[in-house]
VEXDREN-2710 file (C-alpha; in Angstrom, 1 decimal):
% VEXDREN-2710
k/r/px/py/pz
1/UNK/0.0/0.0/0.0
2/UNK/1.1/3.6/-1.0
3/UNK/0.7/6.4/2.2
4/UNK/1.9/10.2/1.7
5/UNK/4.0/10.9/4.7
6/UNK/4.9/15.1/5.3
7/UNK/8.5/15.9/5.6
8/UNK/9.0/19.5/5.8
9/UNK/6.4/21.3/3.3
10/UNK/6.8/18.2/0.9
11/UNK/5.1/14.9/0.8
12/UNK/7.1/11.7/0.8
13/UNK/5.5/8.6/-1.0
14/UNK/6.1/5.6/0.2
15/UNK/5.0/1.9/-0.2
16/UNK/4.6/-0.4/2.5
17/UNK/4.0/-4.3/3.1
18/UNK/-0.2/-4.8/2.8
19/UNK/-0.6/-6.2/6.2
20/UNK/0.8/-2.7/7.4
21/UNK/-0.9/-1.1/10.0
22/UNK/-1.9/2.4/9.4
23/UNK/-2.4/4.5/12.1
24/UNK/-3.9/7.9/11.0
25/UNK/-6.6/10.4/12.6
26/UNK/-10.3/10.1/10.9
27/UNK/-11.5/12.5/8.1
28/UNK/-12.4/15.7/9.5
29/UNK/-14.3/17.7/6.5
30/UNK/-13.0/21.2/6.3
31/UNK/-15.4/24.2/7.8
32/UNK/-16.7/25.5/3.9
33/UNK/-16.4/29.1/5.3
34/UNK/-14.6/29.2/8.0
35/UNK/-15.1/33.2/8.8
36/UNK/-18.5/32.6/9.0
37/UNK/-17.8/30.1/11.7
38/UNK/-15.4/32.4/13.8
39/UNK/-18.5/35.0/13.8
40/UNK/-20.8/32.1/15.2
41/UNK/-19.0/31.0/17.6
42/UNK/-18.4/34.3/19.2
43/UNK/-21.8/35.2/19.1
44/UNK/-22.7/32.0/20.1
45/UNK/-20.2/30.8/22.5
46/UNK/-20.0/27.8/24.9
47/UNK/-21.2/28.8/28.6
48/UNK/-20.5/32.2/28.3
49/UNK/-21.6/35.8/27.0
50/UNK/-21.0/36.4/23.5
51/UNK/-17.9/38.2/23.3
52/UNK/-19.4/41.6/22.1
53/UNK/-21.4/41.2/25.4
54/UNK/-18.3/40.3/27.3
55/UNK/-16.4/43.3/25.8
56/UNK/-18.9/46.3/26.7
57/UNK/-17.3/49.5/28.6
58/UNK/-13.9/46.8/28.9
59/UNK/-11.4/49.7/28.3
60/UNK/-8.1/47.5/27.3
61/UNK/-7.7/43.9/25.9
62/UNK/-4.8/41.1/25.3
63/UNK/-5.0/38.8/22.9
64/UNK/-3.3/35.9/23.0
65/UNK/-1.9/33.6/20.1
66/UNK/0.7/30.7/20.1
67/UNK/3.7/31.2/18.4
68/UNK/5.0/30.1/14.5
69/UNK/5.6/26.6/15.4
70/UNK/2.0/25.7/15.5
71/UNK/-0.2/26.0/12.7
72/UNK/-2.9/27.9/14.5
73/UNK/-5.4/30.0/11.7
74/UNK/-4.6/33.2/13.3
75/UNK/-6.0/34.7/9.8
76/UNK/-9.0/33.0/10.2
77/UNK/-9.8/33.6/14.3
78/UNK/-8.0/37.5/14.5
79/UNK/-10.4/39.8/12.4
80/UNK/-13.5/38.7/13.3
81/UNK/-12.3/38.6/16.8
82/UNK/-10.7/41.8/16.5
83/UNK/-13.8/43.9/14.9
84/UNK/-15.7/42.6/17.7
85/UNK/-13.5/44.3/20.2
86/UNK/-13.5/47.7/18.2
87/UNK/-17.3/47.4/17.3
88/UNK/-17.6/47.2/20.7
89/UNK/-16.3/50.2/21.6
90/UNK/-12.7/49.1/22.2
91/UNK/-10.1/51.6/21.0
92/UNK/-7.5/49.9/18.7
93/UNK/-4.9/50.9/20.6
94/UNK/-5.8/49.3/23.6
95/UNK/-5.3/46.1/21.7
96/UNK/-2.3/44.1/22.4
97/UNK/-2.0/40.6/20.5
98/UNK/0.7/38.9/22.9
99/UNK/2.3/35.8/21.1
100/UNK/2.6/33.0/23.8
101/UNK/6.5/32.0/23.2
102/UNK/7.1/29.8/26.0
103/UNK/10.8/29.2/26.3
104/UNK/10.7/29.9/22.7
105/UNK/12.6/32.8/20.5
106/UNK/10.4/36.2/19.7
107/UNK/8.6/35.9/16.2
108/UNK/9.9/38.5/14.1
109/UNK/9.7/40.8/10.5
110/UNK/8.4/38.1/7.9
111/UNK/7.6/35.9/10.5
112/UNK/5.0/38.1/12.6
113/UNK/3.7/39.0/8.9
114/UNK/3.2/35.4/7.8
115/UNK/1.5/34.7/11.7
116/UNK/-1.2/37.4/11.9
117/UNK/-1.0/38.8/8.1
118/UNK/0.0/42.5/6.7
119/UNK/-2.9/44.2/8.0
120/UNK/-2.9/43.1/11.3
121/UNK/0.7/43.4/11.2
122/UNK/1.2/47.2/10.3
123/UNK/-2.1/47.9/12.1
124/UNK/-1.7/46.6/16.3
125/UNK/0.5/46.0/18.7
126/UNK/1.7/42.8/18.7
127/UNK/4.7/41.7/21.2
128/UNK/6.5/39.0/22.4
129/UNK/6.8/37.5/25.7
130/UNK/9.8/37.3/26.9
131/UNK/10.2/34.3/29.6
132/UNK/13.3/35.6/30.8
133/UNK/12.9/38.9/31.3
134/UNK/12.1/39.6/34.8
135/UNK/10.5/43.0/34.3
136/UNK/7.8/41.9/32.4
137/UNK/6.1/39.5/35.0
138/UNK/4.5/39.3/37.8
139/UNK/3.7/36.9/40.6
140/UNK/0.3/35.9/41.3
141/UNK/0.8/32.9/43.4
142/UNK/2.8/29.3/44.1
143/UNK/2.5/26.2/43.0
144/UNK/3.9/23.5/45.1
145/UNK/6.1/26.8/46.4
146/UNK/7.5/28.1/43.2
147/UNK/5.8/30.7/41.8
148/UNK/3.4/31.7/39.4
149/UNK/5.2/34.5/37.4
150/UNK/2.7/35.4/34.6
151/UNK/3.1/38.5/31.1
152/UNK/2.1/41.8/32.8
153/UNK/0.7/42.5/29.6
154/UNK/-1.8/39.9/30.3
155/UNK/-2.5/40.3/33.5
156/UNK/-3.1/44.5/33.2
157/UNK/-5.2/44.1/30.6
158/UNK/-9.1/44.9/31.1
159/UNK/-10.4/41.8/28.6
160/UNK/-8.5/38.0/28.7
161/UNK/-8.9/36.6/25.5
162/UNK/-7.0/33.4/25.2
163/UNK/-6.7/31.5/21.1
164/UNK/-4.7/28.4/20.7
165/UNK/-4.9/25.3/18.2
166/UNK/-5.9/21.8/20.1
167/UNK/-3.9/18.9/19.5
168/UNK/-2.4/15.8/21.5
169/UNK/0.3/17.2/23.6
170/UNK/2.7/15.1/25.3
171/UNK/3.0/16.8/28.8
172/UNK/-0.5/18.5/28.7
173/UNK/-2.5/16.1/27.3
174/UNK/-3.9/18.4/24.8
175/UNK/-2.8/21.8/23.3
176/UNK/-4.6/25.1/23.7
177/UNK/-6.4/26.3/26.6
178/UNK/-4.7/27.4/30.2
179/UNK/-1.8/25.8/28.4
180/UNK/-1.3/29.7/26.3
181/UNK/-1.1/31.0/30.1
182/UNK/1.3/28.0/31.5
183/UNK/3.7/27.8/30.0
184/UNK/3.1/30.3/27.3
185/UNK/2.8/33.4/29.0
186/UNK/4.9/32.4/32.1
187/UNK/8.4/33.1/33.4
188/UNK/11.7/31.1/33.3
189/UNK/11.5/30.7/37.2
190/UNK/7.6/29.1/36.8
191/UNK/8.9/27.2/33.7
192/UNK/11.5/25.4/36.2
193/UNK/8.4/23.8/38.2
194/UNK/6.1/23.1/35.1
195/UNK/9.0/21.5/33.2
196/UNK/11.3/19.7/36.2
197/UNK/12.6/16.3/35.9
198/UNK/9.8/15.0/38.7
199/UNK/6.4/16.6/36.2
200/UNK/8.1/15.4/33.0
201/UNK/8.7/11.7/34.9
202/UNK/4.8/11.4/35.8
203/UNK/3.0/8.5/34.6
204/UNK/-0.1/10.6/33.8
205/UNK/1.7/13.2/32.2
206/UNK/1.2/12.5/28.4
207/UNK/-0.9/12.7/25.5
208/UNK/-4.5/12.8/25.4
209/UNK/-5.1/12.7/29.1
210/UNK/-6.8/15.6/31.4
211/UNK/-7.9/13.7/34.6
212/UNK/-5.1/13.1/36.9
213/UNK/-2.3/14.4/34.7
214/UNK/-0.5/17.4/37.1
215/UNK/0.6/19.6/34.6
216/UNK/-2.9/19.8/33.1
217/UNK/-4.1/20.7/36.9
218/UNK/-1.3/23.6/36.9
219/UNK/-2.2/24.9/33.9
220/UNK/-5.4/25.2/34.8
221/UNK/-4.6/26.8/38.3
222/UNK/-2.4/29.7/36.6
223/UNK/-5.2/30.7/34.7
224/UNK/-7.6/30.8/37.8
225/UNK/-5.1/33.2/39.5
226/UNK/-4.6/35.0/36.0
227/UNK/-8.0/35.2/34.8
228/UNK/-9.2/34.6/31.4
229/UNK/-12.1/35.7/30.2
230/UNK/-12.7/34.1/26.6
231/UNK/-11.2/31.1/25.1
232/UNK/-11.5/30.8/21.3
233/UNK/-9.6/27.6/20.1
234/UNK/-9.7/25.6/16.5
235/UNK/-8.9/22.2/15.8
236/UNK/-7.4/21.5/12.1
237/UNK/-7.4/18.5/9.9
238/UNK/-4.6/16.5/8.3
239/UNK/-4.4/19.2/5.9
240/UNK/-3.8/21.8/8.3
241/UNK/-7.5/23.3/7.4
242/UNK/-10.0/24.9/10.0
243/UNK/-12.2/21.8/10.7
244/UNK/-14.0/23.2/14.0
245/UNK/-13.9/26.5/16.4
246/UNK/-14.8/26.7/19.7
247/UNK/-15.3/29.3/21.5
248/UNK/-16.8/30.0/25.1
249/UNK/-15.4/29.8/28.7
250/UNK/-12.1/28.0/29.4
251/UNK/-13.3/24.9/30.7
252/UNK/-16.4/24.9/28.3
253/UNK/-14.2/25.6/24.5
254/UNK/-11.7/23.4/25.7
255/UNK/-12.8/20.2/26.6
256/UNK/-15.6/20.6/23.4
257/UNK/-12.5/20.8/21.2
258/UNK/-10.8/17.7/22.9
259/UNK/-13.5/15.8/22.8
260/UNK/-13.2/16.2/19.1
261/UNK/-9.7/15.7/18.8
262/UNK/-9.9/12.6/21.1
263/UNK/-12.5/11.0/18.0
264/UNK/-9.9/11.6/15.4
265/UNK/-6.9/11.2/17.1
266/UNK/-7.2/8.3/19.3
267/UNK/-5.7/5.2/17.2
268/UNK/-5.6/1.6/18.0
269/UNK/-3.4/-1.1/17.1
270/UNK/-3.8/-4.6/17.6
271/UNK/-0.5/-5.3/19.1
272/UNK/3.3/-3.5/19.3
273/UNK/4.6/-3.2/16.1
274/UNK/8.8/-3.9/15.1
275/UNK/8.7/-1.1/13.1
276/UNK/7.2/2.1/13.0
277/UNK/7.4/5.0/10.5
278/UNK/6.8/8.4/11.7
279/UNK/7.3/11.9/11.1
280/UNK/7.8/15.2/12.5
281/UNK/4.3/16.3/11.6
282/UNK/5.2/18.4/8.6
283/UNK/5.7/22.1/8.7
284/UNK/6.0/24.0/10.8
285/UNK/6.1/21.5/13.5
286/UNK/9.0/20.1/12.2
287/UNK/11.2/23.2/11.6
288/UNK/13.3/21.7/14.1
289/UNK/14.6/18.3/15.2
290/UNK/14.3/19.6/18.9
291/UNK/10.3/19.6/18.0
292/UNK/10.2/16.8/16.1
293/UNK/11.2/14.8/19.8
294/UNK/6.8/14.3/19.4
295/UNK/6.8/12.3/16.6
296/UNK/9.0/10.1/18.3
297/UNK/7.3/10.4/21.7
298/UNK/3.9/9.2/19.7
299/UNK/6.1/6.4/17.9
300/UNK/7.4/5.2/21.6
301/UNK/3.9/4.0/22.4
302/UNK/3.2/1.8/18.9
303/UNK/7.0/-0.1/19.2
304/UNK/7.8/-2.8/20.9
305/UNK/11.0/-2.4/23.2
306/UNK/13.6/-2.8/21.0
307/UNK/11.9/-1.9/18.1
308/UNK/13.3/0.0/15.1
309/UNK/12.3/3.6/13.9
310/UNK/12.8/5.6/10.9
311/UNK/11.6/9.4/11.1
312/UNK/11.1/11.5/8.1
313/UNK/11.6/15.6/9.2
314/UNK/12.5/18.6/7.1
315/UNK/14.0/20.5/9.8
316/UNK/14.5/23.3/7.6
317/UNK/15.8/25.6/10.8
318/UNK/18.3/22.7/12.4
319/UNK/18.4/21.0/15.2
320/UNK/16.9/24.1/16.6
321/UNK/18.9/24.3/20.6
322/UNK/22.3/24.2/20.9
323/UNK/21.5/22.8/24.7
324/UNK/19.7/20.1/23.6
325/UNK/22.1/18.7/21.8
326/UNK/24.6/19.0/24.6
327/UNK/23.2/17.9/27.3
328/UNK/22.3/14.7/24.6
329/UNK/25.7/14.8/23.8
330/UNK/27.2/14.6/27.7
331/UNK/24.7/12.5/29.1
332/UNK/23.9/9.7/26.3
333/UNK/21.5/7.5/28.4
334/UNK/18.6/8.2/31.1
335/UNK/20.5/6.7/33.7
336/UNK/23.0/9.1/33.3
337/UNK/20.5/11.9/33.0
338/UNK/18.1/11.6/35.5
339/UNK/21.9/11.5/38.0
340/UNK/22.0/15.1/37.5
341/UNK/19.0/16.7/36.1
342/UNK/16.7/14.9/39.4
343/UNK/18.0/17.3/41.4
344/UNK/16.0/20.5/40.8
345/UNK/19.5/22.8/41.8
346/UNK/20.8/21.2/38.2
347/UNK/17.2/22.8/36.1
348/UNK/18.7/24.1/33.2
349/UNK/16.8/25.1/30.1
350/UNK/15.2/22.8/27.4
351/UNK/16.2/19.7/29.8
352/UNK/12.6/18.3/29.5
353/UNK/13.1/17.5/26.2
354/UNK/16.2/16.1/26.5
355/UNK/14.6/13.7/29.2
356/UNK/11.9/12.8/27.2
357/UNK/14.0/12.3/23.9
358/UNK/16.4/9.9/26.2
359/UNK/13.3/8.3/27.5
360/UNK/12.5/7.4/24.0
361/UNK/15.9/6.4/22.8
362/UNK/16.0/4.3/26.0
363/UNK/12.3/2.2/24.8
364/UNK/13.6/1.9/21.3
365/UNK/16.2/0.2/19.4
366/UNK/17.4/1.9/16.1
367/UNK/16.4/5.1/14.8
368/UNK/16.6/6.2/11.7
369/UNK/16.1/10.0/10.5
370/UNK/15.4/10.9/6.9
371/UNK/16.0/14.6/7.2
372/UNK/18.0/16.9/4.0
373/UNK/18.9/19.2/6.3
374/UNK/20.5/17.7/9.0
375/UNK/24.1/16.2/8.6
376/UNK/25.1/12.6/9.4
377/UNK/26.9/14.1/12.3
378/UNK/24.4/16.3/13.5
379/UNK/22.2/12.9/13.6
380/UNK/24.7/10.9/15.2
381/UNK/25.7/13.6/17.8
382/UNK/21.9/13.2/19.0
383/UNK/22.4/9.4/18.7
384/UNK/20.3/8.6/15.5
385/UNK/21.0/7.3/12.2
386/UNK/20.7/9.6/9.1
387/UNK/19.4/7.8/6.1
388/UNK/19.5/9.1/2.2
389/UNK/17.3/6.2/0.8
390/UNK/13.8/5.8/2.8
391/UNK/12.6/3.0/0.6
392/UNK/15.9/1.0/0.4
393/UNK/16.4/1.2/4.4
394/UNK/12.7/-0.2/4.6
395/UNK/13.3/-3.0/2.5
396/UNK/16.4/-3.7/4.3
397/UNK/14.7/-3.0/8.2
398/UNK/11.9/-5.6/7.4
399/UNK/14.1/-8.6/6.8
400/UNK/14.6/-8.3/10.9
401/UNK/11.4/-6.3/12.0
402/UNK/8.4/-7.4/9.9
403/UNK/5.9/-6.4/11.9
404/UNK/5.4/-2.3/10.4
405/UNK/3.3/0.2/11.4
406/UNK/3.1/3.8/10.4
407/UNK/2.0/7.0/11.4
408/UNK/2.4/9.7/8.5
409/UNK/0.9/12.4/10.7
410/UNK/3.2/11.8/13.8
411/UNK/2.5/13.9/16.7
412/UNK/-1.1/14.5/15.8
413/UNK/-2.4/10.5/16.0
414/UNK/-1.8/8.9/19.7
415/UNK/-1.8/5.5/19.1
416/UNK/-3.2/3.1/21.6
417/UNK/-3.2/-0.9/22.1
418/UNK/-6.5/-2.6/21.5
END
């Protein structure tokens, strides 16, 4: 059988074995006019005032969008959204869109264009947060005793309006949400508690699950101090097109959106598979290999122990953090890891990847990345294979693991034993 698999903005055909196991998320028909459905939802909204309601005599608002590694319709949700607020009264320039970076580098020139669009663009303020700038937050509370250090942008501002694109999530279960507050909006000294060696290491804390998982429940607890007072999140098919908006309170938008990504995402297989194919998820997820660590998280759960990988990833921006690929480099195995980074006087930036990346290479057996940007050393530093041929390296990988299963969309299908 023939499957398309994304790597980068490309597709990659492939043919696999028939009794193959594809694992892929169910059709999801595109929204026909997907404005339209913006305006609905806002005048229709789940357990709350419409927002035009909500925004009467408000003098200020913030905004909030996720940043260009996730493929959020900010084009789509922001002028609707936005001519709400003014018809409302709202002065435009008491409109501050705030991109929700995380740990991540600011969005900037083409960037910021190609994320909200020219008009927007030249027309409002938009800004960056900045997680380790210390003037820009402020504290609002503890968790577990560290703090809650949240964008003073945000927390000034008259009207709360969180946007965010919902999709499995390894640590939150799902995208969108609280999760644009925690982590997105948060400081470097919060994202030491959300991201330490003991959240990353909990059982519950993984895709698709809400109940019981801890960083879900913080997430959720920064907002409560925060506030947030409209929640307007999409969920997008395999061709990255609008396929439903939802729009209300926080707990209300959120959950009906996961309920609809659980449906489509939620795979089974009949039993651990040799050999899985996998990719990064396409652009932009995949712009670098440090994001592409969820493609191999989701691939984790479909292998067998000692299983074989191959990853297909454009990684058209590199490995994408020079400390991940140290601290991959100096410690090599979890054991070795976990001796250092378990002590939360060791936190150091991006180390929850790294311990979920070694947690994977320590389930698997080879991995092999596909990836023309990356350089066999660059691979082999991060202690993966690079491969030129896809379909020769198959062939070859199924004389000792015939048992293959793929997942073309990678981190957006969770895969699940039957």
């Amino acid at each position: 059988m023939e499957i398309g698999i994304p790597c980068g903005r490309e597709e990659f055909r492939l043919v696999l074995p028939p009794e193959a196991e594809i694992l892929e998320s169910c059709h999801m028909p595109a929204v026909s006019n997907p404005e339209l459905a913006v305006e609905a939802v806002l005048r229709n909204p789940i357990d709350s005032l419409s927002l035009a309601e909500l925004s009467k005599g408000r003098k200020s608002a913030c905004v909030v969008i996720s940043d260009v590694t996730r493929p959020v319709p900010n084009r789509v949700i922001l002028p609707p959204l936005l001519r709400t607020l003014e018809s409302a009264g709202m002065d435009r320039s008491r409109i501050t869109i705030l991109i929700a970076t995380g740990t991540h580098r600011p969005n900037v020139e083409e960037e910021l264009v190609n994320l909200v669009g020219d008009e927007i663009a030249a027309n409002y303020r938009v800004v960056n947060h900045d997680c380790r700038n210390a003037r820009v937050h402020r504290r609002i509370g503890e968790l577990e005793g560290a703090p809650i250090e949240i964008n003073s942008i945000y927390l000034d501002a008259d009207l709360k309006i969180l946007t965010g694109l919902i999709e499995p999530h390894p640590y939150a279960g799902y995208s969108g949400g609280a999760k644009s507050i925690l982590p997105g909006l948060s400081s470097f000294e919060t994202m030491k508690f959300m991201h330490s060696f003991k959240m990353i290491a909990h059982r519950e804390v993984a895709n698709c699950i809400l109940e019981g998982n801890p960083f879900h429940r913080a997430t959720l607890e920064a907002a409560r101090l925060a506030g947030v007072d409209f929640v307007v999140n999409a969920v997008i098919n395999k061709e990255k097109r609008l396929a439903g908006i939802f729009a209300g309170s926080l707990h209300g938008a959120h959950r009906g959106g996961c309920r609809m990504v659980e449906k489509c995402s939620i795979v089974g297989i009949s039993k651990p598979a040799d050999l899985v194919v996998t990719s990064g998820g396409g652009a932009p997820i995949d712009a670098t290999f440090y994001q592409c660590g969820k493609g191999l998280l989701g691939a984790k759960a479909v292998v067998r122990p000692g299983g074989a990988v191959i990853m297909l990833c454009g990684c058209e921006q590199g490995i994408g953090s020079d400390t991940f690929t140290e601290l991959v480099g100096a410690c090599k195995t979890m054991e070795a890891f976990s001796q250092i980074y378990a002590d939360p006087e060791n936190f150091v930036t991006d180390q929850w990847a790294v311990q979920s990346y070694l947690q994977v290479l320590q389930h698997m057996g080879p991995v092999f990345v596909y990836s023309p940007r990356l350089t066999k050393e660059q691979l082999s530093s991060l202690g993966v294979q690079k491969i030129y041929d896809v379909r020769k390296e198959l062939d070859a990988l199924l004389k000792s693991f015939p048992r293959v299963a793929a997942i073309p969309e990678g981190p957006y299908v969770v895969g699940l034993r039957n």
